[in-house]
VMD Tcl script that draws the C-alpha trace (Angstrom):
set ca {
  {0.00 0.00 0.00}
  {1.32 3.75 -0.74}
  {0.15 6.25 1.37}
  {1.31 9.56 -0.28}
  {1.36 12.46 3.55}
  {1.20 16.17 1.69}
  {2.10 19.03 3.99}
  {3.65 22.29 4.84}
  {6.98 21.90 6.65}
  {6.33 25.34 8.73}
  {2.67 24.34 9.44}
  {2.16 22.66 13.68}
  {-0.94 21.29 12.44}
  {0.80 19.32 9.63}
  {3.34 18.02 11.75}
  {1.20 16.97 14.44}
  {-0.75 15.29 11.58}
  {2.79 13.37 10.63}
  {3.99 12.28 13.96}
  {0.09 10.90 15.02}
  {0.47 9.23 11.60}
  {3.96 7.86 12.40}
  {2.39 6.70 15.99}
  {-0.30 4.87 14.77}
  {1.92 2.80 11.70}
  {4.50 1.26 14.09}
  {1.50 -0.01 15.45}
  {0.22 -1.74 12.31}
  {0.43 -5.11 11.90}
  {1.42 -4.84 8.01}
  {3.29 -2.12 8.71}
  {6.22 -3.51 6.35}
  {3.96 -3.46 3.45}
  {3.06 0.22 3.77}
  {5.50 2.69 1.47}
  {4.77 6.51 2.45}
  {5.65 8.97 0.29}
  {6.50 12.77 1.98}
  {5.26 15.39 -0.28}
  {5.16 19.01 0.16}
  {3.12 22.08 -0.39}
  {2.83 25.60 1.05}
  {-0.51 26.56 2.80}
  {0.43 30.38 1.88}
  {2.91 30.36 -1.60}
  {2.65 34.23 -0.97}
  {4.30 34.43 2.32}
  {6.87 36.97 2.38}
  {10.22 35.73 2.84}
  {12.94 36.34 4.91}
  {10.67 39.07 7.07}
  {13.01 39.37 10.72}
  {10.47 37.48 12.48}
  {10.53 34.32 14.01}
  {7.96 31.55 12.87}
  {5.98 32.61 16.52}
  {6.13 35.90 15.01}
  {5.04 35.43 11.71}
  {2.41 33.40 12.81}
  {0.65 35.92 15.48}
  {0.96 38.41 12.72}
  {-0.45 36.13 10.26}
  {-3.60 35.79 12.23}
  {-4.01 38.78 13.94}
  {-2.93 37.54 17.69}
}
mol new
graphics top color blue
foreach p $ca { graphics top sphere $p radius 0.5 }
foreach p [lrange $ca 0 end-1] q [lrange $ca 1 end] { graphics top cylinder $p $q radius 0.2 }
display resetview
C-alpha cells in the first residue's frame, strides 16, 4: 500500500498530523507493506520571505494575535 502524507513543513498542524500518523503505523500489523511517500506544499505560496520574524512571530501576525 502507498500512502502519499502532503504538507507544509512550517505548518504545527501538519506536523502533528505526521507524527500521530507515524504513531499509529509502528502499530500496524502490516506495517512492512506500507510505502509513504512525503510530499510538500505551502498553505500560503505568498508568504513573504525572509521578514526578521521568528515563525511565533510570523504566525501571530499572520492571524491577527
Amino acid at each position: 500500500m502507498k500512502i502519499e502524507i502532503w504538507s507544509d513543513y512550517v505548518c504545527p498542524f501538519c506536523y502533528i498530523g505526521k507524527r500521530q500518523f507515524e504513531i499509529g503505523l509502528e502499530k500496524f500489523k502490516h506495517k512492512e507493506e506500507v510505502e509513504v511517500a512525503l510530499r510538500s506544499f505551502q498553505l500560503d505560496p505568498n508568504a513573504k520571505k525572509n521578514t526578521g520574524m521568528d515563525i511565533h512571530q510570523a504566525l501571530s501576525s499572520m492571524h491577527g494575535i
